[in-house]
The first five atom37 places (N, CA, C, CB, O) and aatype in JSON, in Angstrom:
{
  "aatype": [20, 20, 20, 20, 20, 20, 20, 20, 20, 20, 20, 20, 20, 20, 20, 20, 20, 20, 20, 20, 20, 20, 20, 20, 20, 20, 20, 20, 20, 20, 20, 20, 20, 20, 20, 20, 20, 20, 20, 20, 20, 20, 20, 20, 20, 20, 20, 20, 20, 20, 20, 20, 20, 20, 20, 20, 20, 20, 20, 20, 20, 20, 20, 20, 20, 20, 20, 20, 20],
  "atom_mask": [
    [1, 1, 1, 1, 1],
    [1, 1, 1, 1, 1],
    [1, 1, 1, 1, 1],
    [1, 1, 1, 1, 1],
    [1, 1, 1, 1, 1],
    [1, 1, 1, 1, 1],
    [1, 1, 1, 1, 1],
    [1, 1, 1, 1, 1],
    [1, 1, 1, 1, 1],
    [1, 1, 1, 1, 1],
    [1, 1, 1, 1, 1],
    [1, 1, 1, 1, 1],
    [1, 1, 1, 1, 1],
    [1, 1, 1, 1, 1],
    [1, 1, 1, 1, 1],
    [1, 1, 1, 1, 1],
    [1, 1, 1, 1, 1],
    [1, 1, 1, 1, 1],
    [1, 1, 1, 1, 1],
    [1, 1, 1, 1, 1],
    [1, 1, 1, 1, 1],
    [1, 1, 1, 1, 1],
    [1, 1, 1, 1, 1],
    [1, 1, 1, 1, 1],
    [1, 1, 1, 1, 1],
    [1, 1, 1, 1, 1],
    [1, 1, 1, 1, 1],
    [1, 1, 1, 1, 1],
    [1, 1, 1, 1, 1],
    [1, 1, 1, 1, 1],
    [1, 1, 1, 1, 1],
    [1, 1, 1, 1, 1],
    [1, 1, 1, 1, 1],
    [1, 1, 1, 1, 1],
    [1, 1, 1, 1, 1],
    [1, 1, 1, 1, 1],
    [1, 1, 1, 1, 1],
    [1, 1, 1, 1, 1],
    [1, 1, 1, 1, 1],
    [1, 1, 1, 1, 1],
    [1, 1, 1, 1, 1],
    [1, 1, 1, 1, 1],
    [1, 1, 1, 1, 1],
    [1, 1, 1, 1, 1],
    [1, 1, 1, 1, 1],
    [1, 1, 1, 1, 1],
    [1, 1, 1, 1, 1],
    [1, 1, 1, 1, 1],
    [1, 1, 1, 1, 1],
    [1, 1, 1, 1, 1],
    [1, 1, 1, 1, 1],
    [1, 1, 1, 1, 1],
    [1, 1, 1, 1, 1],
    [1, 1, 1, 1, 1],
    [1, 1, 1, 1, 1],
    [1, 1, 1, 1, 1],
    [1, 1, 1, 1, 1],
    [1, 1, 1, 1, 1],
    [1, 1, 1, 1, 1],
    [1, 1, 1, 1, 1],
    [1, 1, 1, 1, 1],
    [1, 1, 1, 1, 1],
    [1, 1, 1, 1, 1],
    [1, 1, 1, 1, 1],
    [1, 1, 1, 1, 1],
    [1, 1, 1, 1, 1],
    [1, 1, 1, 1, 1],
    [1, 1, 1, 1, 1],
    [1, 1, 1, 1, 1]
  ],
  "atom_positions": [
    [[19.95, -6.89, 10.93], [20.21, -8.27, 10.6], [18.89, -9.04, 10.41], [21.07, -8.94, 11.69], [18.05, -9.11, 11.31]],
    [[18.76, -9.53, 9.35], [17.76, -10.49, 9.14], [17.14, -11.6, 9.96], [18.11, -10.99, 8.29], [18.05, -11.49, 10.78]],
    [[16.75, -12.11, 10.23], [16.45, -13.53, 11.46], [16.27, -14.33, 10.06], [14.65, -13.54, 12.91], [15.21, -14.46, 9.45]],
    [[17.71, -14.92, 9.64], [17.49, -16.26, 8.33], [19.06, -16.91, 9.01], [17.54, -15.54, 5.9], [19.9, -17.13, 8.13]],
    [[19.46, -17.19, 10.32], [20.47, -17.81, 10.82], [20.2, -19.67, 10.65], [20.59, -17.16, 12.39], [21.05, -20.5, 10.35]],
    [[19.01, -19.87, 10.9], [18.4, -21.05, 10.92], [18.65, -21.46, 9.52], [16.96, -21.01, 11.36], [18.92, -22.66, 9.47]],
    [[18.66, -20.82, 8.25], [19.04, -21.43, 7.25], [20.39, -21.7, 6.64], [18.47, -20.98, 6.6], [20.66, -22.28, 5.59]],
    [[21.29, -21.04, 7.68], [22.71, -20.65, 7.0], [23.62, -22.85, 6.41], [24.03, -19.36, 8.95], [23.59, -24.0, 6.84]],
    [[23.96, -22.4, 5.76], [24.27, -23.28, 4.8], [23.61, -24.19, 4.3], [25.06, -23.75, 5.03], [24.22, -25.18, 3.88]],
    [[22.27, -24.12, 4.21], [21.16, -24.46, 3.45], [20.62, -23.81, 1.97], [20.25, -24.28, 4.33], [20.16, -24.45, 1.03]],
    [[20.86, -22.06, 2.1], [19.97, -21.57, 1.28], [21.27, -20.47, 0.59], [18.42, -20.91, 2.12], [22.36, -20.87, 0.99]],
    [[21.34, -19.86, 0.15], [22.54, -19.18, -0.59], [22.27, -17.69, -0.21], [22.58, -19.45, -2.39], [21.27, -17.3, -0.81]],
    [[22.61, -17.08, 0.29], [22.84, -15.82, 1.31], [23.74, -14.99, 1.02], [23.19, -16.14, 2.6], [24.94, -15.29, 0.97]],
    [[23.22, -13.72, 0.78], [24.21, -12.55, 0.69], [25.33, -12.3, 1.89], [23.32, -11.26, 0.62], [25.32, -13.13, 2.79]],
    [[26.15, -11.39, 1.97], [26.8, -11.34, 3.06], [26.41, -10.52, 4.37], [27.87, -11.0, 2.65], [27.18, -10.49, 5.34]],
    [[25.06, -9.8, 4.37], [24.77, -9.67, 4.66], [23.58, -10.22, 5.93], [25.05, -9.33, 3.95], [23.22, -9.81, 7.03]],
    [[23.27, -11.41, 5.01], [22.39, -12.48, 5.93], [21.3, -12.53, 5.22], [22.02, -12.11, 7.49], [20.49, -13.37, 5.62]],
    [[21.01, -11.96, 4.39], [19.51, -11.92, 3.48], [19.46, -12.96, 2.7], [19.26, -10.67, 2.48], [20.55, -13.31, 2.24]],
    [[18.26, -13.74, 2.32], [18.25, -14.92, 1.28], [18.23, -14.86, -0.05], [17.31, -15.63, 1.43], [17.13, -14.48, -0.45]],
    [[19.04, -15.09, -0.92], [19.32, -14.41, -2.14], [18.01, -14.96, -2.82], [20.85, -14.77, -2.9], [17.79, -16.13, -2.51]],
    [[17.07, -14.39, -3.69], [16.19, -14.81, -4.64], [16.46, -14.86, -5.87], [15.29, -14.25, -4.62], [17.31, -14.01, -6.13]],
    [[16.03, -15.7, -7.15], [15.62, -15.21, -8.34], [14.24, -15.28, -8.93], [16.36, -15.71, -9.11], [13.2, -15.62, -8.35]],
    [[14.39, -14.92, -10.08], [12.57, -15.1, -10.42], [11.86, -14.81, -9.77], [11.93, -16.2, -10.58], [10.94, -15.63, -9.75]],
    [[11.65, -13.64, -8.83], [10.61, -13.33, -7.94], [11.23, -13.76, -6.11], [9.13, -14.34, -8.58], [11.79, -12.98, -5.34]],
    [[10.86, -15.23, -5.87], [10.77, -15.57, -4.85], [11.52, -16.99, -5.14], [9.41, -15.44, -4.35], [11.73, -17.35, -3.98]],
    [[11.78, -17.48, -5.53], [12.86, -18.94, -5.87], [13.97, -18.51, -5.14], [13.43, -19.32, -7.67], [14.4, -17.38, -5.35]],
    [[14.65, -19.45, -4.06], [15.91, -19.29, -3.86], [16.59, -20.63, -4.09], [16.12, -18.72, -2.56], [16.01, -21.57, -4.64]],
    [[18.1, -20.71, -3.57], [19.06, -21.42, -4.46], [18.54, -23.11, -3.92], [20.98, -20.89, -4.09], [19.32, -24.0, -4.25]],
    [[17.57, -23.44, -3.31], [16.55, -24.83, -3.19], [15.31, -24.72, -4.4], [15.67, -24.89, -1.41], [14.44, -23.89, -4.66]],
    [[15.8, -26.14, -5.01], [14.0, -26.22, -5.5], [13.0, -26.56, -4.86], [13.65, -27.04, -6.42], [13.03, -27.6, -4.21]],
    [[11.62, -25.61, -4.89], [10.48, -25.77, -3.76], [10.92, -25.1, -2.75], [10.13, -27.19, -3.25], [10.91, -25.82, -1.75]],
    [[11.41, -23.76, -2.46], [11.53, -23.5, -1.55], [11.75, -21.82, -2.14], [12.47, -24.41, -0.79], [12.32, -21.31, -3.1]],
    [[10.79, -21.26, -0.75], [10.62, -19.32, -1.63], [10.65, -18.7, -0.58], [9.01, -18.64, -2.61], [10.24, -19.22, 0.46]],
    [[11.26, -17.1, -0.63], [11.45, -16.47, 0.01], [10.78, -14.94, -0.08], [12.53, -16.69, 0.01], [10.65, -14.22, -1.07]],
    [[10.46, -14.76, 1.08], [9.54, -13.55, 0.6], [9.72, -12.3, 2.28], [7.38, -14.38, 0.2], [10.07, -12.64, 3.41]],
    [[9.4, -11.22, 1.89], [9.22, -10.43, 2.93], [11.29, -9.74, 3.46], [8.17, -11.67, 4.26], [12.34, -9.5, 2.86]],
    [[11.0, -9.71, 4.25], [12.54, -8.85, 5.21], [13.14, -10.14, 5.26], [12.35, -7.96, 7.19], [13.33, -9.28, 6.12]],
    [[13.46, -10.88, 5.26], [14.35, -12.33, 4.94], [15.08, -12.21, 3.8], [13.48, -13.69, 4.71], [16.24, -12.62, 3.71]],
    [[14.44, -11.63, 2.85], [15.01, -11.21, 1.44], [15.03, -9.99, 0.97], [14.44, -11.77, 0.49], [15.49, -9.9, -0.17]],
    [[14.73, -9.16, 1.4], [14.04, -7.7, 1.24], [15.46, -6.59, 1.43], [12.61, -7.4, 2.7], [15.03, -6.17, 0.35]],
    [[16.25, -6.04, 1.63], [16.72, -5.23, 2.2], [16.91, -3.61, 1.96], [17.54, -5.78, 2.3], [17.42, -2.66, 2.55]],
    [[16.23, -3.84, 0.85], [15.9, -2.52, 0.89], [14.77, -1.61, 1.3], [16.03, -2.32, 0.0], [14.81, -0.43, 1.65]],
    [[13.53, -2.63, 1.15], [12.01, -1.89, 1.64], [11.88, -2.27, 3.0], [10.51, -2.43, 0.8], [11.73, -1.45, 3.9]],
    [[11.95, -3.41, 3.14], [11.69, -4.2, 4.77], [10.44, -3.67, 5.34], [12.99, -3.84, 6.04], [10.37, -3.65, 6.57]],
    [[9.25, -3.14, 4.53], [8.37, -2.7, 5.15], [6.99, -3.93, 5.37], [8.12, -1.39, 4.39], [7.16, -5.06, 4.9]],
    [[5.97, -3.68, 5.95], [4.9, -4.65, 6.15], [4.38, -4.86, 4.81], [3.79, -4.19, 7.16], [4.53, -5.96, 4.28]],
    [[3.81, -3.94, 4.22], [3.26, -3.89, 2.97], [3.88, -4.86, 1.99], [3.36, -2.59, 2.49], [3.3, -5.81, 1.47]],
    [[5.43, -4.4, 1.79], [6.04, -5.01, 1.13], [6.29, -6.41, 1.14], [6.79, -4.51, 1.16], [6.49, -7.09, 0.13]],
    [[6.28, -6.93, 2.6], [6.92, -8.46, 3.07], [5.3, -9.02, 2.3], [7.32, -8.86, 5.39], [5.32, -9.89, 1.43]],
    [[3.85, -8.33, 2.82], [2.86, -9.14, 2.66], [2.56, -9.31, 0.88], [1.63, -8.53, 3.59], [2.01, -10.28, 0.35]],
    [[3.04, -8.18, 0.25], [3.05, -8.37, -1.84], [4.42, -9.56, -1.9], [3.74, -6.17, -3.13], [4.36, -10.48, -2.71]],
    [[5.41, -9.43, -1.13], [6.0, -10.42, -1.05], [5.66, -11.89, -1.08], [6.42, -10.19, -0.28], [6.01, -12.81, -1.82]],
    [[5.03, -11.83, -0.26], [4.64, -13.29, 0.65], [3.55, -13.81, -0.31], [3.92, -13.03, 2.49], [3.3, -15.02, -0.35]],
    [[2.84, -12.86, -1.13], [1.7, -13.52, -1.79], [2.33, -14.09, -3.33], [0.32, -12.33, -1.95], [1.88, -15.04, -3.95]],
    [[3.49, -13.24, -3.75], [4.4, -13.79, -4.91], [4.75, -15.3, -4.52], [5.86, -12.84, -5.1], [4.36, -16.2, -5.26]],
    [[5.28, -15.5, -3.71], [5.7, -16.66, -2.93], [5.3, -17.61, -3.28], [5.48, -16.72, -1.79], [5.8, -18.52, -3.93]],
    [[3.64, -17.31, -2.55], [2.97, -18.27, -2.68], [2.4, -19.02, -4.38], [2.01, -17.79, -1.81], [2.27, -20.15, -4.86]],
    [[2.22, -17.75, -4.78], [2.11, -18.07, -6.55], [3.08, -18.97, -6.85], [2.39, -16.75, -7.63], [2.72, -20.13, -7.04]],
    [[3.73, -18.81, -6.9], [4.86, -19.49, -7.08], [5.26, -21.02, -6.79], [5.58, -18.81, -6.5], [5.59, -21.77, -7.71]],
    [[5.23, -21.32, -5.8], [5.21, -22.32, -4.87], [3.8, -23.03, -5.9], [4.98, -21.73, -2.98], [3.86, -24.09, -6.53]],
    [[2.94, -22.35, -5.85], [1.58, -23.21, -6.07], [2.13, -23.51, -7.74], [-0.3, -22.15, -5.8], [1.66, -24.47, -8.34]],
    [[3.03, -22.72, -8.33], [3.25, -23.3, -10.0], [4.47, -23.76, -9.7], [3.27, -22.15, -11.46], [5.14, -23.01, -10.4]],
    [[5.26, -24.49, -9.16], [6.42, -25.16, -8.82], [5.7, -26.55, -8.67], [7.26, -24.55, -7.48], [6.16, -27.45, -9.37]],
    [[4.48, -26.91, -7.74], [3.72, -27.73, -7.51], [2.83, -28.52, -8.33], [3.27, -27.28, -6.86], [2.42, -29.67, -8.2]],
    [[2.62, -27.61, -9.23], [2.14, -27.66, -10.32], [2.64, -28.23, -11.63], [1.94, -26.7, -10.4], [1.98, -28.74, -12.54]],
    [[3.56, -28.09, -11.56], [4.61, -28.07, -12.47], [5.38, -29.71, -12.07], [5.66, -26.53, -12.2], [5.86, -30.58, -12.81]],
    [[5.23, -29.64, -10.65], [5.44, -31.27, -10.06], [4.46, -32.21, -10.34], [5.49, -31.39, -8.51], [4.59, -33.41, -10.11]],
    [[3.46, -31.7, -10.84], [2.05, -32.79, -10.74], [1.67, -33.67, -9.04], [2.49, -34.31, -12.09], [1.57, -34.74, -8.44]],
    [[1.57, -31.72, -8.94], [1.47, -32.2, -7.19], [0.1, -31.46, -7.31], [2.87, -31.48, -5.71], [-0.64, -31.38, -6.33]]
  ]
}
């Protein structure tokens, strides 16, 4: 089981408990990304959460961007 309970009816969630993504790391909030074993369920490994986590952040920084933030 994932530890994403804290978001439940906030963020749009498989049935599983995982945070559904698109485009990489976007989930069903604008400004808001998901990355690593929160969303992952098939690799759930370290490696993976941290190539994760750095998509994320790309992301986030062109969402921001894109805000004229």
């Amino acid at each position: 089981m994932p530890n994403t309970r804290i978001f439940e009816g906030q963020l749009h969630m498989d049935k599983a408990g995982y945070i559904v993504t698109k485009e990489g790391s976007r989930t069903s909030v604008a400004g808001v990304f998901a990355a690593g074993d929160c969303q992952d369920h098939v690799y759930r490994q370290a490696i993976t959460a941290a190539g994760s986590g750095c998509m994320a952040a790309i992301d986030a920084e062109r969402f921001l961007e894109a805000e004229g933030h």
